[in-house]
C-alpha positions in Angstrom: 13.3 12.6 12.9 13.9 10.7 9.8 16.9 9.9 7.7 17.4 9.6 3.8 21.0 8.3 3.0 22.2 8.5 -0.9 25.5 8.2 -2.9 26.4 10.4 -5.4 29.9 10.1 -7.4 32.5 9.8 -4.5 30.4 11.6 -2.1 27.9 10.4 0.3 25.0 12.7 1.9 22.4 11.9 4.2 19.3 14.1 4.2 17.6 14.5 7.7 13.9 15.9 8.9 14.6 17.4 11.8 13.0 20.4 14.0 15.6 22.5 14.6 13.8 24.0 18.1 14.1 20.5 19.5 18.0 20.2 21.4 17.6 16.2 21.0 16.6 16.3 18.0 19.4 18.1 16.6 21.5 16.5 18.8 20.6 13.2 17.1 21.0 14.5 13.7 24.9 15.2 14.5 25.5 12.2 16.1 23.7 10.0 12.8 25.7 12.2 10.9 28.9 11.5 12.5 28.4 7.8 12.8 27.9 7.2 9.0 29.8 9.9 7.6 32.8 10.8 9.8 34.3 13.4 12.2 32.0 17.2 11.9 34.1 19.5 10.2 31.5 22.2 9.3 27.9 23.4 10.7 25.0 25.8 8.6 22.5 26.9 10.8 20.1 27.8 8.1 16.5 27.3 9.3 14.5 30.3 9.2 10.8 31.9 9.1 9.4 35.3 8.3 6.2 37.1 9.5 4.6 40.0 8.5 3.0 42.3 11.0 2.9 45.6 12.6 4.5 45.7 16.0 1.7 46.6 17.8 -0.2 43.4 16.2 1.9 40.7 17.6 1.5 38.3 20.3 3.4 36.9 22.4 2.8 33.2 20.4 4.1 35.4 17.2 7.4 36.4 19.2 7.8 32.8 21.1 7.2 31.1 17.3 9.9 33.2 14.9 12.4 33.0 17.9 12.2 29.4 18.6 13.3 28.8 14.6 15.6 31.6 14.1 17.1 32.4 17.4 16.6 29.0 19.4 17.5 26.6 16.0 20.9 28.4 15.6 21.9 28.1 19.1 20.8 24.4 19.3 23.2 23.7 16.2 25.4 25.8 17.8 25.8 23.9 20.7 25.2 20.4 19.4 28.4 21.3 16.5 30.5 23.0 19.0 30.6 19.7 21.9 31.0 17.4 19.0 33.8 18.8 17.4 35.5 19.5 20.6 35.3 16.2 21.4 37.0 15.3 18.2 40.2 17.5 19.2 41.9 19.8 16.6 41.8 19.5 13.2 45.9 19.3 11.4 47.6 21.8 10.0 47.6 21.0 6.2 51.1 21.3 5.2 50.1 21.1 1.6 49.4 25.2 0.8 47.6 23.4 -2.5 44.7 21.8 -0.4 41.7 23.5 0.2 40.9 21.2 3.6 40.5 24.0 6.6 42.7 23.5 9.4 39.6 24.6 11.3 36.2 23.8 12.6 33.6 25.9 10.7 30.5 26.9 12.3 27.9 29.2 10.7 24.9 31.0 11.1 22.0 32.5 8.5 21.4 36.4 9.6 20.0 38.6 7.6 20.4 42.2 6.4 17.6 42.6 8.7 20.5 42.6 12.1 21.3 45.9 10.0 18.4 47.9 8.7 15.0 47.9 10.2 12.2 47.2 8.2 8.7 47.9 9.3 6.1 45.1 9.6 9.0 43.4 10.4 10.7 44.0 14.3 10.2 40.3 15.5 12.0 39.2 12.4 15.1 41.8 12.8 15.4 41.1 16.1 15.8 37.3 16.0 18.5 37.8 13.0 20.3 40.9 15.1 20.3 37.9 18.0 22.1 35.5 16.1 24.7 38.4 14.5 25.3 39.2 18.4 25.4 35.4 19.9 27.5 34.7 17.2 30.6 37.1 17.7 30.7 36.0 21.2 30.2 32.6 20.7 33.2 32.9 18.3 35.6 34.0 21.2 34.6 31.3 23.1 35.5 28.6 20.3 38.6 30.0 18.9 40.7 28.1 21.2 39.4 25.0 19.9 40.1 25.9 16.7 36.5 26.5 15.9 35.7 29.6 13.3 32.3 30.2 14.1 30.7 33.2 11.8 27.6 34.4 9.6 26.2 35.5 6.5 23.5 38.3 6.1 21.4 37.9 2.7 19.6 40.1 1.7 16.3 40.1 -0.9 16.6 36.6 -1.7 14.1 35.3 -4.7 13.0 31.7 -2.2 9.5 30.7 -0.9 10.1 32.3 2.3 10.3 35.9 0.3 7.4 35.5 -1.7 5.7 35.2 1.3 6.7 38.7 2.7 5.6 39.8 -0.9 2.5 38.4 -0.6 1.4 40.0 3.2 3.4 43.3 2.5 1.1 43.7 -0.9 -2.1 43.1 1.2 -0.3 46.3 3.9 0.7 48.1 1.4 -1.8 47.7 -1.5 0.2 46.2 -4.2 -0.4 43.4 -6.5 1.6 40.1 -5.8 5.6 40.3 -7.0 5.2 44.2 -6.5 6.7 44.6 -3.5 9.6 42.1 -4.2 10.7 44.4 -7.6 9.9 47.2 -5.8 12.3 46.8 -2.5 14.9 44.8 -5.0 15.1 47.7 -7.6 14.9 51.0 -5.0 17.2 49.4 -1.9 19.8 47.4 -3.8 23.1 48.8 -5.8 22.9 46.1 -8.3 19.1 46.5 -9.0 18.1 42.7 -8.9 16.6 40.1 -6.8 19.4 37.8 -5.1 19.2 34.2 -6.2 19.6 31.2 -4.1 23.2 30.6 -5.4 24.4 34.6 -4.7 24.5 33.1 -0.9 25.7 29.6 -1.4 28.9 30.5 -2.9 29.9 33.0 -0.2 28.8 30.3 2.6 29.9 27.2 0.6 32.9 28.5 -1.3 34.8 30.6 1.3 33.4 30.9 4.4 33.8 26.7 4.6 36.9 26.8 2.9 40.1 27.5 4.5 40.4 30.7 2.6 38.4 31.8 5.7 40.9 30.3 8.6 41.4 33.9 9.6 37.6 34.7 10.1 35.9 34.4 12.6 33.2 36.5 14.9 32.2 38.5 11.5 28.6 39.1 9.6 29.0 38.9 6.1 26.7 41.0 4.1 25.8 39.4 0.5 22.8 41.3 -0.8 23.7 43.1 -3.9 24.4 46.8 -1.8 21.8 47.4 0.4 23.3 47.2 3.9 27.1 48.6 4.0 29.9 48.1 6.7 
């Protein structure tokens, strides 16, 4: 694990390589964090893989892989952000209705609209994302006397690296050309007809699921893909 540190206006970040299926090494990672930045008011979970193959094609290294990322990552940041900010106590009320500080711990987790809707060539990956939706509401009774809001967010066809590689393998399946398949499942499944950028996401996680507009959340899924998946 290794550790960039760098300053930027009145803001400092630290930028970490971590594996997120290692417990220490996440461990480590909150504890650096803490020690140069202060107390752990908020966790993402957001490491994840994909892998395209028919059920009957995968191996047991194919199941141990995508779950050991997706399913095993989230728990170990999980665990790692829950013990730290317990040991930190509750956060204060903020008396000032004008601040946007949470009075509580957030903790969140990347799902997908995949803990939803199945999609073929595609079971090992909805089921590590329908684990995480299901650890998550229960690890959210658990931490709500703490004052920890633990919940997470469900993208859907997200324009990234990750999706062009589900392009890529589902245009070999299928028989399409490269791109195909992401314009294809963008403009027939979603509402809005367009591929989800990066930011579509951020601004639900980073703007209100972190914010204390969200004090009141907690144990939910929140679908931001455009209308494709509806609750």
């Amino acid at each position: 694990m290794s550790s960039i540190e760098e300053k930027h206006g009145r803001g400092r970040a630290l930028g970490f390589i971590a594996d997120v299926t290692e417990a220490e090494q996440v461990e480590q990672m909150v504890s650096e964090t803490v020690t140069k930045l202060g107390s752990l008011h908020i966790m993402v979970a957001n490491a994840g893989i994909a892998h395209v193959a028919h059920a009957l094609e995968l191996t047991p290294i194919d199941i141990n892989r995508i779950f050991s990322v997706n399913f095993l990552g989230v728990f170990n940041c999980y665990s790692a952000a829950a013990r730290q900010m317990i040991k930190q106590g509750p956060l204060q009320e903020q008396k000032d209705t004008k601040s946007c500080r949470s009075s509580r711990y957030k903790i969140l987790g990347a799902s997908s609209i995949a803990a939803f809707k199945p999609f073929p060539t595609l079971a090992h990956y909805c089921a590590t994302k329908a684990a995480v939706r299901a650890y998550t509401q229960t690890f959210a009774i658990e931490m709500a006397p703490y004052g920890i809001n633990v919940n997470c967010y469900a993208p859907g066809i997200v324009g990234t690296a990750m999706w062009d590689l589900v392009d890529e393998k589902l245009g070999e399946i299928e028989g399409r050309v490269k791109g195909e398949s992401l314009r294809k499942y963008s403009t027939e499944l979603t509402a809005m007809k367009r591929i989800s950028v990066p930011e579509d996401v951020s601004r639900v996680v980073g703007g209100f699921l972190c914010s204390r507009d969200s004090d009141f959340v907690t144990g939910q899924t929140i679908i931001v893909d455009g209308g494709i998946v509806f609750s």
